[in-house]
Backbone atoms as SQL, in Angstrom:
CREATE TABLE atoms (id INTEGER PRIMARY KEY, chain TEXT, resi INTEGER, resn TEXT, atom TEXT, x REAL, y REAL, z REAL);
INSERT INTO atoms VALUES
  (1, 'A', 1, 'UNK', 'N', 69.404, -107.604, -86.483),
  (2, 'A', 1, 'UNK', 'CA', 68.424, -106.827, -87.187),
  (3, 'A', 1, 'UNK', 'C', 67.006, -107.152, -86.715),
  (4, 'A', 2, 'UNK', 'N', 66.690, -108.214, -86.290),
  (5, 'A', 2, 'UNK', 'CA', 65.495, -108.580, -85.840),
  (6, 'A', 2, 'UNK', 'C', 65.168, -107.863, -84.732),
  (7, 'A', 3, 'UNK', 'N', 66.004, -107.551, -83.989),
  (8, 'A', 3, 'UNK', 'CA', 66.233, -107.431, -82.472),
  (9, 'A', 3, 'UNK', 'C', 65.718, -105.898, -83.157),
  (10, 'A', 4, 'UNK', 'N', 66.526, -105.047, -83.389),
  (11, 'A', 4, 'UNK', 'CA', 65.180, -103.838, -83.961),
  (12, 'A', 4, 'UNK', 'C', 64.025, -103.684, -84.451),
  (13, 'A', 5, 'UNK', 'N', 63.716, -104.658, -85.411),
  (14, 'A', 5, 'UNK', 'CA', 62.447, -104.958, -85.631),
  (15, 'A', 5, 'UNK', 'C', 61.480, -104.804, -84.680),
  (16, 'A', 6, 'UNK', 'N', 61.624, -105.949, -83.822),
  (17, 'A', 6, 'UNK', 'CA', 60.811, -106.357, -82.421),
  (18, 'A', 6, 'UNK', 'C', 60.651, -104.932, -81.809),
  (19, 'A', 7, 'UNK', 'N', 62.243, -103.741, -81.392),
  (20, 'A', 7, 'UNK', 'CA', 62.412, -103.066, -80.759),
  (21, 'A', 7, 'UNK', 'C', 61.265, -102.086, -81.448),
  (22, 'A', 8, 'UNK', 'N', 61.646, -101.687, -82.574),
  (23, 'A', 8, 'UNK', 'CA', 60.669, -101.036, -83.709),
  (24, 'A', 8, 'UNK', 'C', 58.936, -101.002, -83.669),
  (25, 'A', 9, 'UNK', 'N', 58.736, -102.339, -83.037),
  (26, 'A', 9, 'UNK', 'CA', 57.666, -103.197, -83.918),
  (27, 'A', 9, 'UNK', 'C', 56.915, -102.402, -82.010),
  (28, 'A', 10, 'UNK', 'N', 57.505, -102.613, -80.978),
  (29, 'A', 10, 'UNK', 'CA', 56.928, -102.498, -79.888),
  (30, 'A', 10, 'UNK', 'C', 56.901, -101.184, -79.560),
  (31, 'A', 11, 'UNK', 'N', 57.734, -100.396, -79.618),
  (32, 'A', 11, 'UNK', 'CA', 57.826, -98.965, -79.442),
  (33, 'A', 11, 'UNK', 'C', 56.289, -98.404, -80.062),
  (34, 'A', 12, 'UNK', 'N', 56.444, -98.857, -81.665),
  (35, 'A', 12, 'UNK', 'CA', 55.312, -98.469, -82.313),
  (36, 'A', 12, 'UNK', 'C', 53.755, -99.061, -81.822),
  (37, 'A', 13, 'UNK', 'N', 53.859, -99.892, -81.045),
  (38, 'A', 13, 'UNK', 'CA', 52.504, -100.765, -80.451),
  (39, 'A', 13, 'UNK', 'C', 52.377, -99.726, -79.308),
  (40, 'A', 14, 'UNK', 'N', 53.732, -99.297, -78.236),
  (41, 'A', 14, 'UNK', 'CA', 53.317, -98.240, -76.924),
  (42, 'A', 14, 'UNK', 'C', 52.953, -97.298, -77.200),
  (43, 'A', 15, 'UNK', 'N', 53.189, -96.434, -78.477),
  (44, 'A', 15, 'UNK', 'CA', 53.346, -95.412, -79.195),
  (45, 'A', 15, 'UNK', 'C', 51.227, -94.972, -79.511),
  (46, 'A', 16, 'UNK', 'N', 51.045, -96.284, -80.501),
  (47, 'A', 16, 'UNK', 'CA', 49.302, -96.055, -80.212),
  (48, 'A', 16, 'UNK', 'C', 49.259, -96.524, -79.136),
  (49, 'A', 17, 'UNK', 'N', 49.529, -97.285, -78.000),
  (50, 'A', 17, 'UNK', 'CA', 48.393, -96.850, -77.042),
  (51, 'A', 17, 'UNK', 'C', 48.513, -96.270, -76.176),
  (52, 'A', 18, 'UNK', 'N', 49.236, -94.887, -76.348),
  (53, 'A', 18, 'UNK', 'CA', 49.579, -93.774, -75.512),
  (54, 'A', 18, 'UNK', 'C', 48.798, -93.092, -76.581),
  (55, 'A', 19, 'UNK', 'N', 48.668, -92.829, -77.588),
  (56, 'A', 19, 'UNK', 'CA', 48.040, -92.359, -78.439),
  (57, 'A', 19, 'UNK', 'C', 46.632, -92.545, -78.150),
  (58, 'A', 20, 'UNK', 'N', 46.216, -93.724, -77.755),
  (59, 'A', 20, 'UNK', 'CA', 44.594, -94.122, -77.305),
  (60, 'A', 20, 'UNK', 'C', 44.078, -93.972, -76.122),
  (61, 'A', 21, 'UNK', 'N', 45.231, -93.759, -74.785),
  (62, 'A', 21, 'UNK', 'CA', 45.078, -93.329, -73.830),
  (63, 'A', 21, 'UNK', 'C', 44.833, -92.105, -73.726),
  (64, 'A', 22, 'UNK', 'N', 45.698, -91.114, -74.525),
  (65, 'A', 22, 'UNK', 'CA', 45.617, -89.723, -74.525),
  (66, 'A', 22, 'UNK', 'C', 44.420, -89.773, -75.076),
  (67, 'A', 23, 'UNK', 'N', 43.754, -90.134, -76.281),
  (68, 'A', 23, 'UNK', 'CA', 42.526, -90.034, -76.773),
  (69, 'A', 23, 'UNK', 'C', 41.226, -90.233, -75.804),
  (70, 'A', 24, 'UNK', 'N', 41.736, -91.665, -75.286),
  (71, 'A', 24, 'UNK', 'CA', 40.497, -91.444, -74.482),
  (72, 'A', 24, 'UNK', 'C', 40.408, -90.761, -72.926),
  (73, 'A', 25, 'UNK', 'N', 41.240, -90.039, -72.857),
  (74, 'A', 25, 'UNK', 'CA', 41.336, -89.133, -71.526),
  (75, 'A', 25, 'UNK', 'C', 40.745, -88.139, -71.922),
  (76, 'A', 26, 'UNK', 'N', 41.482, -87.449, -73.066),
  (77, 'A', 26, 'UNK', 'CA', 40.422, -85.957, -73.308),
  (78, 'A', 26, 'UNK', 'C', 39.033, -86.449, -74.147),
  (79, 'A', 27, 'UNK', 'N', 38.877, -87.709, -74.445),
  (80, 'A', 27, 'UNK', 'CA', 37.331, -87.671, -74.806),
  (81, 'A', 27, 'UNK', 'C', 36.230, -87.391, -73.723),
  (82, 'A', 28, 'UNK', 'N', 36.821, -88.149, -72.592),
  (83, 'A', 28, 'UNK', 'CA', 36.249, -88.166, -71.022),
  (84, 'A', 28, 'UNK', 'C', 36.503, -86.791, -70.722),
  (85, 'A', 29, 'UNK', 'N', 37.525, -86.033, -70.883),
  (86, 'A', 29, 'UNK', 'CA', 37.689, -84.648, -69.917),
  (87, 'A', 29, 'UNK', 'C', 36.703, -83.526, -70.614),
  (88, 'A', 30, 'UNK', 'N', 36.651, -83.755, -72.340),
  (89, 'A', 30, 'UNK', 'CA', 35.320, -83.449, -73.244),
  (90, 'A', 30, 'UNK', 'C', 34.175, -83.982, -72.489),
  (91, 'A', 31, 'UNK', 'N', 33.798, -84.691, -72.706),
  (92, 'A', 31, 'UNK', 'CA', 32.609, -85.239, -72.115),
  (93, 'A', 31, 'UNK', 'C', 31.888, -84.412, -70.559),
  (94, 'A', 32, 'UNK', 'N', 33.038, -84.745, -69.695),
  (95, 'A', 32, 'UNK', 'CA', 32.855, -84.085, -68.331),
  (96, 'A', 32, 'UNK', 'C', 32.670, -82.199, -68.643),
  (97, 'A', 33, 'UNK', 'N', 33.521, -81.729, -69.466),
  (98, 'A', 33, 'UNK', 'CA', 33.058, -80.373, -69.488),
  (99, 'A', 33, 'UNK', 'C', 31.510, -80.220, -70.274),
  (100, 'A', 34, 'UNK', 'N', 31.111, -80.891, -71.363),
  (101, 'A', 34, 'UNK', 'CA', 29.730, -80.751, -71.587),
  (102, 'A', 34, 'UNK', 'C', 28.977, -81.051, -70.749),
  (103, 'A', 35, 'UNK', 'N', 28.927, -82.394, -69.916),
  (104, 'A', 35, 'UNK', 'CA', 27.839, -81.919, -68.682),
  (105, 'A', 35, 'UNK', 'C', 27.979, -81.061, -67.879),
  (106, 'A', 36, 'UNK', 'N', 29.015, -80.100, -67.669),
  (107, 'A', 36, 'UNK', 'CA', 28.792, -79.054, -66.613),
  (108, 'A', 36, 'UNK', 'C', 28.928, -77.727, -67.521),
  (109, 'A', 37, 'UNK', 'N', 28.649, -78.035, -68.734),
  (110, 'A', 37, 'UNK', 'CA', 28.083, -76.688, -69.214),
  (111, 'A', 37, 'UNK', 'C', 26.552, -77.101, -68.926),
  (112, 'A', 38, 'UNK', 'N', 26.131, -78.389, -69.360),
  (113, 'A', 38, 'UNK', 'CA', 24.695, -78.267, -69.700),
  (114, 'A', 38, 'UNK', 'C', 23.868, -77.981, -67.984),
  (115, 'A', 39, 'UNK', 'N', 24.949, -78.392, -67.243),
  (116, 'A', 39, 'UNK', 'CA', 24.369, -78.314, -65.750),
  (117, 'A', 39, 'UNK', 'C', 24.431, -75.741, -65.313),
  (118, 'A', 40, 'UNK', 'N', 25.662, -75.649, -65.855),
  (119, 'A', 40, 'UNK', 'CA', 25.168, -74.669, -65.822),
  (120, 'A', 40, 'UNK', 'C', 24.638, -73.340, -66.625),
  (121, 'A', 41, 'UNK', 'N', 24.089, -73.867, -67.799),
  (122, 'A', 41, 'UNK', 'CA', 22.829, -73.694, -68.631),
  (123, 'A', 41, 'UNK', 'C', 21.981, -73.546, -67.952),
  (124, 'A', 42, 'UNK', 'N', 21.201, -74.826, -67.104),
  (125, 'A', 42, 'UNK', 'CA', 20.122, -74.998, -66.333),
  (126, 'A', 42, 'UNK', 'C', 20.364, -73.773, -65.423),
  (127, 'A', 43, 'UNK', 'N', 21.607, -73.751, -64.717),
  (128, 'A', 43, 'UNK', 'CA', 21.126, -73.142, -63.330),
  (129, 'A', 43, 'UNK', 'C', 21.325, -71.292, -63.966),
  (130, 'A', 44, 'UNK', 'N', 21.498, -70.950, -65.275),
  (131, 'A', 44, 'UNK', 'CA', 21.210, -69.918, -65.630),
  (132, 'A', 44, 'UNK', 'C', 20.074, -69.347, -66.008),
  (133, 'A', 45, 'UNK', 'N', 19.336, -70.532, -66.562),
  (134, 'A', 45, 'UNK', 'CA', 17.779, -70.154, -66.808),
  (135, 'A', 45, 'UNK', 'C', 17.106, -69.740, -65.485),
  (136, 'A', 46, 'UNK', 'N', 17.334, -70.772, -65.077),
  (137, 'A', 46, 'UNK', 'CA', 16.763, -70.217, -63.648),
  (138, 'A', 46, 'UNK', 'C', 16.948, -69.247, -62.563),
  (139, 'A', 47, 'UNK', 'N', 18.319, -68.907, -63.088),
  (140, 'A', 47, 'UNK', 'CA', 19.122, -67.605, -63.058),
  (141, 'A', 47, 'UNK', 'C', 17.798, -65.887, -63.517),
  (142, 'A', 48, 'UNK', 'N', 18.250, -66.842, -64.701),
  (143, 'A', 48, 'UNK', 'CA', 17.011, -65.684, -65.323),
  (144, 'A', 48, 'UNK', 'C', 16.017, -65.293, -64.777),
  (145, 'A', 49, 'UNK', 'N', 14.990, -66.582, -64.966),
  (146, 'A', 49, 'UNK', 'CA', 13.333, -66.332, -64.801),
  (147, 'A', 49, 'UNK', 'C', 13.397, -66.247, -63.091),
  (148, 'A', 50, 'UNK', 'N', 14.797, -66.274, -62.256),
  (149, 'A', 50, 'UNK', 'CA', 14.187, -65.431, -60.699),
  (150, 'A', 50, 'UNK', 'C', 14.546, -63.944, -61.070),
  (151, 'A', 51, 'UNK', 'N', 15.332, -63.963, -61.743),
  (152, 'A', 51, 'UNK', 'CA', 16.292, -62.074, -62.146),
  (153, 'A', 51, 'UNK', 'C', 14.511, -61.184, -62.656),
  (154, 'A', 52, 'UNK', 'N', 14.178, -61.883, -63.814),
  (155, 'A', 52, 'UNK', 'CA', 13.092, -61.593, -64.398),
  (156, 'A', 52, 'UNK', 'C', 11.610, -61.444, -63.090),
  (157, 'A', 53, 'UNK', 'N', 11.271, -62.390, -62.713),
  (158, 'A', 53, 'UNK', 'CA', 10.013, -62.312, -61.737),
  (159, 'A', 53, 'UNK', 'C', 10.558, -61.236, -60.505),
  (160, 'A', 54, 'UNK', 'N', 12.081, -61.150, -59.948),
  (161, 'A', 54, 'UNK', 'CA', 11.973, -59.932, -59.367),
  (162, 'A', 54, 'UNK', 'C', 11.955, -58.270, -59.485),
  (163, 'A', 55, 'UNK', 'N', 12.443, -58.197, -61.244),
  (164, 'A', 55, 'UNK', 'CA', 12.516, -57.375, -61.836),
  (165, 'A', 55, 'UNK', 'C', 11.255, -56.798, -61.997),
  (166, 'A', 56, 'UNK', 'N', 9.964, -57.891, -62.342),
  (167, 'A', 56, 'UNK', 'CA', 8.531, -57.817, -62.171),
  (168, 'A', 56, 'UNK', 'C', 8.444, -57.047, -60.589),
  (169, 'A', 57, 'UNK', 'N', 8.800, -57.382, -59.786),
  (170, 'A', 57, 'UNK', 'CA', 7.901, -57.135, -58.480),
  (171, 'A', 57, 'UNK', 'C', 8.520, -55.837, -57.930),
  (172, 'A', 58, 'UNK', 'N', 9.517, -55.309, -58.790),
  (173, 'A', 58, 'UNK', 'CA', 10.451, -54.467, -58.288),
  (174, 'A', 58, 'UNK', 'C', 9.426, -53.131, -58.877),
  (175, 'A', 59, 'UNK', 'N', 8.935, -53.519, -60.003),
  (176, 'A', 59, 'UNK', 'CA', 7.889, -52.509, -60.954),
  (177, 'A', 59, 'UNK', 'C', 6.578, -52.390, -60.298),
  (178, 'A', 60, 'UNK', 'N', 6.284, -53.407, -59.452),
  (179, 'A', 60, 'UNK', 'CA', 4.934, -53.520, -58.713),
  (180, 'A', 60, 'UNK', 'C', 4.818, -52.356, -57.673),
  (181, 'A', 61, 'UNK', 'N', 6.617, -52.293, -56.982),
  (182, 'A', 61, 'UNK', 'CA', 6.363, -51.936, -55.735),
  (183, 'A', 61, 'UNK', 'C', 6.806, -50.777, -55.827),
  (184, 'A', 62, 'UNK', 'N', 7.219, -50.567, -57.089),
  (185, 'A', 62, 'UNK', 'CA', 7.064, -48.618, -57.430),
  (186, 'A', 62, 'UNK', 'C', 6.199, -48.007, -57.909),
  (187, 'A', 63, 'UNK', 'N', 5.275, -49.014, -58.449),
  (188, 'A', 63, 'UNK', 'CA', 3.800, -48.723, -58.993),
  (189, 'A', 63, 'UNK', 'C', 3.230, -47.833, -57.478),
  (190, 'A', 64, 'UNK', 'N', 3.603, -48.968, -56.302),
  (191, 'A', 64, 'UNK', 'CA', 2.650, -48.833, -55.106),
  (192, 'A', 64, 'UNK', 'C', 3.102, -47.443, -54.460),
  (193, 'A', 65, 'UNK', 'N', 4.608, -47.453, -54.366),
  (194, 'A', 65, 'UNK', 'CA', 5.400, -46.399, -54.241),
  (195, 'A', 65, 'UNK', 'C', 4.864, -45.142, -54.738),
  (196, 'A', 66, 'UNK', 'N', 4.270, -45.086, -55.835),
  (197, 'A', 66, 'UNK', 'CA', 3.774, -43.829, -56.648),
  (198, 'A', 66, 'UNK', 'C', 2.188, -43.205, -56.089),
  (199, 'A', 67, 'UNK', 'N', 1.272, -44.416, -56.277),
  (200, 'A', 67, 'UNK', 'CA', 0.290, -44.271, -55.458),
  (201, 'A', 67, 'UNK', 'C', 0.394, -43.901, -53.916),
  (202, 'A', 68, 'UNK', 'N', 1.055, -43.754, -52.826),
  (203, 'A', 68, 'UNK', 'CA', 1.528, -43.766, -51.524),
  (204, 'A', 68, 'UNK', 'C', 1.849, -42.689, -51.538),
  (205, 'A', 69, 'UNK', 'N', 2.648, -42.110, -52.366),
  (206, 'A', 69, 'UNK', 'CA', 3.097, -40.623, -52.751),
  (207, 'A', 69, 'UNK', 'C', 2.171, -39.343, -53.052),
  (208, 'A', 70, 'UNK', 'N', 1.166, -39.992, -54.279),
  (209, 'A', 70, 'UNK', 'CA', -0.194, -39.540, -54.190),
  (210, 'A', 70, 'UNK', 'C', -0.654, -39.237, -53.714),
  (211, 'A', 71, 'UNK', 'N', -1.034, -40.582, -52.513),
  (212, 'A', 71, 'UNK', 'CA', -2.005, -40.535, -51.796),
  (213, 'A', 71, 'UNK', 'C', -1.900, -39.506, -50.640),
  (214, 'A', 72, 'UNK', 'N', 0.167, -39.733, -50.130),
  (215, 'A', 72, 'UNK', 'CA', 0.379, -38.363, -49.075),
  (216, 'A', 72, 'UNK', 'C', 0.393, -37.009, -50.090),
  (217, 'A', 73, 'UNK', 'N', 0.239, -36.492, -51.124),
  (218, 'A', 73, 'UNK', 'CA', 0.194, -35.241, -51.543),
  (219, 'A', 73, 'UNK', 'C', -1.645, -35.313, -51.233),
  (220, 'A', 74, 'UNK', 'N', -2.506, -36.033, -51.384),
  (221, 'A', 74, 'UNK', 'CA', -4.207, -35.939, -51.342),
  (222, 'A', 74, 'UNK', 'C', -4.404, -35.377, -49.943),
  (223, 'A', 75, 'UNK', 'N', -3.420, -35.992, -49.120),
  (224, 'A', 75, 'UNK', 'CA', -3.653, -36.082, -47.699),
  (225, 'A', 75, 'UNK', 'C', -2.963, -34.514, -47.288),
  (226, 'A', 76, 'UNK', 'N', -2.811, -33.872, -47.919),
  (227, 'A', 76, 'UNK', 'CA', -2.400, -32.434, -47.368),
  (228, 'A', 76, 'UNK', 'C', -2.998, -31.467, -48.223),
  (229, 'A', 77, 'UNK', 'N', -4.161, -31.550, -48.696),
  (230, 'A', 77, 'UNK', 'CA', -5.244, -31.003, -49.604),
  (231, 'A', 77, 'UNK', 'C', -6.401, -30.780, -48.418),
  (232, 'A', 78, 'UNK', 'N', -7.089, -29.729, -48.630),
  (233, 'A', 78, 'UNK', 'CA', -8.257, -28.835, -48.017),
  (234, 'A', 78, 'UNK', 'C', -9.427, -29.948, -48.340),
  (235, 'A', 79, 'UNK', 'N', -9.442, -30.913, -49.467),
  (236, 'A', 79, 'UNK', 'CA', -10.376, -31.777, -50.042),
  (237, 'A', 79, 'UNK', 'C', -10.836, -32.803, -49.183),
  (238, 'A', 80, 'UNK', 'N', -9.305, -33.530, -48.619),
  (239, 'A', 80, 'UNK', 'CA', -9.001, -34.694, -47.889),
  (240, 'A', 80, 'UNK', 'C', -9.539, -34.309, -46.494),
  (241, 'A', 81, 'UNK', 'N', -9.456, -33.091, -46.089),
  (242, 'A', 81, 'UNK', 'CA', -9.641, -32.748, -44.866),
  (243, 'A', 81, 'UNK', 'C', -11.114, -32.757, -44.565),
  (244, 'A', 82, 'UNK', 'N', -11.776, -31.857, -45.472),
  (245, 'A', 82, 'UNK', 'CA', -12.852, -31.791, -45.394),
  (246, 'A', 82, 'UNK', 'C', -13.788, -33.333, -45.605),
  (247, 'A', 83, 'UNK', 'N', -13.039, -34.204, -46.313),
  (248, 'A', 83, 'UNK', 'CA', -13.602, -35.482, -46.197),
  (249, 'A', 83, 'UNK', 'C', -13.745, -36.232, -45.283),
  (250, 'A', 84, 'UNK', 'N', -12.471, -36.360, -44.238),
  (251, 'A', 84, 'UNK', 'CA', -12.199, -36.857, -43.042),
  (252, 'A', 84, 'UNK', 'C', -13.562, -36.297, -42.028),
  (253, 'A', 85, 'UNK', 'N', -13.292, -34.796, -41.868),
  (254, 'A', 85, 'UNK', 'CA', -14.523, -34.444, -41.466),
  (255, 'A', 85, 'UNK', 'C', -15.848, -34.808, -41.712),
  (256, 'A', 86, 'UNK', 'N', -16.312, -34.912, -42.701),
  (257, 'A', 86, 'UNK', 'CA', -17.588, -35.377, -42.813),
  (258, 'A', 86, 'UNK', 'C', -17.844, -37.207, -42.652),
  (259, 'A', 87, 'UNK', 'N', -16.724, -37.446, -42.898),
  (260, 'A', 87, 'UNK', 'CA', -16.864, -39.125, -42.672),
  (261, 'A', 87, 'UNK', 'C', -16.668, -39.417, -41.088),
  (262, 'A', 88, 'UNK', 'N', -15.602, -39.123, -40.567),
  (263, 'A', 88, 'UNK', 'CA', -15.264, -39.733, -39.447),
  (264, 'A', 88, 'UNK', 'C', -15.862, -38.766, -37.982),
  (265, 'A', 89, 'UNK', 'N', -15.843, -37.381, -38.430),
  (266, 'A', 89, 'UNK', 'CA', -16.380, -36.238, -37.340),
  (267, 'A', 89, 'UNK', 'C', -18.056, -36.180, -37.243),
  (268, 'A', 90, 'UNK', 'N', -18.384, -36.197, -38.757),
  (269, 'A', 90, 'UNK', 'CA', -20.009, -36.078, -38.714),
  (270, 'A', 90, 'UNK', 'C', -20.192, -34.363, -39.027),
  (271, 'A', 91, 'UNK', 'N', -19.112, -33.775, -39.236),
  (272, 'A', 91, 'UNK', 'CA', -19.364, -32.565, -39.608),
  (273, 'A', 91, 'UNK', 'C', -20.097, -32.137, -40.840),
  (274, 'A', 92, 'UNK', 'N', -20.707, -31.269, -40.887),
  (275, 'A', 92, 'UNK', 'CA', -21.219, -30.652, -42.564),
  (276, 'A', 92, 'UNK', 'C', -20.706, -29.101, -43.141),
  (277, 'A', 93, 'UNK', 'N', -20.982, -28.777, -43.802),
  (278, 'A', 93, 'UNK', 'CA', -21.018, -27.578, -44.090),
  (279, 'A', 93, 'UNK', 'C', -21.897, -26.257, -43.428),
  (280, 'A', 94, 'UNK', 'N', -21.631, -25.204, -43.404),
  (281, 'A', 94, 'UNK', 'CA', -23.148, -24.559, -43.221),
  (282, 'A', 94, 'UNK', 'C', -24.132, -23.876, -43.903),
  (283, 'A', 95, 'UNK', 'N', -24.965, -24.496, -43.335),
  (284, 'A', 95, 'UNK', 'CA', -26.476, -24.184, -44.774),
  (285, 'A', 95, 'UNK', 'C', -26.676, -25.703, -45.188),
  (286, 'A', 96, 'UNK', 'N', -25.933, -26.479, -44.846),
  (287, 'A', 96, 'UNK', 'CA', -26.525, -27.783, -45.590),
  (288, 'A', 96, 'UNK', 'C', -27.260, -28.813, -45.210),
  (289, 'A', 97, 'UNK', 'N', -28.240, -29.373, -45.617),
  (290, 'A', 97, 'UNK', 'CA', -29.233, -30.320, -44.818),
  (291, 'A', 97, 'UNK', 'C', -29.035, -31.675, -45.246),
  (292, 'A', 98, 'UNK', 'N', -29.001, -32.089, -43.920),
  (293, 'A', 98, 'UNK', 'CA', -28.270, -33.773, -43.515),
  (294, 'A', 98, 'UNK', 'C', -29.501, -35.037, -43.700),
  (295, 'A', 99, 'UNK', 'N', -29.345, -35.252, -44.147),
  (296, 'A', 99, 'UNK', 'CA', -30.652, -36.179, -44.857),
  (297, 'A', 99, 'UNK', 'C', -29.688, -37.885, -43.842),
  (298, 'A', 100, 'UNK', 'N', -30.440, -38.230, -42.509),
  (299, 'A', 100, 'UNK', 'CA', -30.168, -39.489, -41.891),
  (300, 'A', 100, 'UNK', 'C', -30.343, -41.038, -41.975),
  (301, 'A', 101, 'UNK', 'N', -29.929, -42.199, -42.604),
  (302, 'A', 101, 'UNK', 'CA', -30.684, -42.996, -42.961),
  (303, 'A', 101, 'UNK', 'C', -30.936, -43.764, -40.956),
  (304, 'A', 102, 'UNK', 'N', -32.209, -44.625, -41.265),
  (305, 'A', 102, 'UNK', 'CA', -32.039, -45.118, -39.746),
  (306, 'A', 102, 'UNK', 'C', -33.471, -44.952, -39.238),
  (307, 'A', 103, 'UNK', 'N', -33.972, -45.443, -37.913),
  (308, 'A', 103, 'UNK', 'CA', -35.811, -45.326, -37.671),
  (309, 'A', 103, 'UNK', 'C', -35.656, -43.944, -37.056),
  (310, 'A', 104, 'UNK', 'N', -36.792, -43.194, -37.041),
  (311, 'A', 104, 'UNK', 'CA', -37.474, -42.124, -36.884),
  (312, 'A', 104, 'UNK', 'C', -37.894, -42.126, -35.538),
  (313, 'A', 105, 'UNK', 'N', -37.975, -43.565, -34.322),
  (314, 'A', 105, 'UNK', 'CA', -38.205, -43.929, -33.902),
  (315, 'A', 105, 'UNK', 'C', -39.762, -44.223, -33.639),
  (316, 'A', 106, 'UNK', 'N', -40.486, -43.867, -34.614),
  (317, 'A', 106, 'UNK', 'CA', -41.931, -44.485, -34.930),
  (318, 'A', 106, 'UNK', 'C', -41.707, -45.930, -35.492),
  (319, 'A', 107, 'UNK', 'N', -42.611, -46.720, -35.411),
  (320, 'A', 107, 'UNK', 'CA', -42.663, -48.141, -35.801),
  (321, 'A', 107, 'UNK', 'C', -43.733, -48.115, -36.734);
């Protein structure tokens, strides 16, 4: 009868510390999955705020897009033309008097 006891007495001793092994394996395998959530937490924020700042620049460059568009509808206007002309040709109208800044060549 003793001889079970002992048998009893040890089974139940392997018994917790398979019980404490298992415990402390998934405390560790717990453990290890919270730092690689918290690791990719981090790399989601940062996920974000690049998603976000290009989402910004994506709005910039249709802003510019719009103006460019503009600017080629200005550029096929009688307005634009006539501007070019007077800026870059030196042309005027006719009938109109050209007022020159610059010397007279008197001193």
């Amino acid at each position: 009868m003793k001889k079970k006891q002992k048998r009893s007495r040890s089974q139940a001793e392997y018994n917790r510390l398979g019980l404490l092994v298992i415990t402390v394996v998934v405390l560790l395998f717990l453990g290890s999955m919270l730092q690689s959530s918290r690791k990719l937490e981090t790399r989601l924020a940062s996920y974000d705020a690049r998603a976000a700042a290009l989402e910004e620049k994506l709005e910039e460059e249709r802003a510019r897009t719009e103006e460019i568009d503009a600017l080629k509808e200005y550029m096929k206007t009688d307005e634009y033309a006539e501007e070019v002309a007077r800026e870059k040709l030196g042309l005027v109208k006719y009938g109109e008097i050209v007022f020159r800044e610059g010397s007279s060549g008197e001193e």
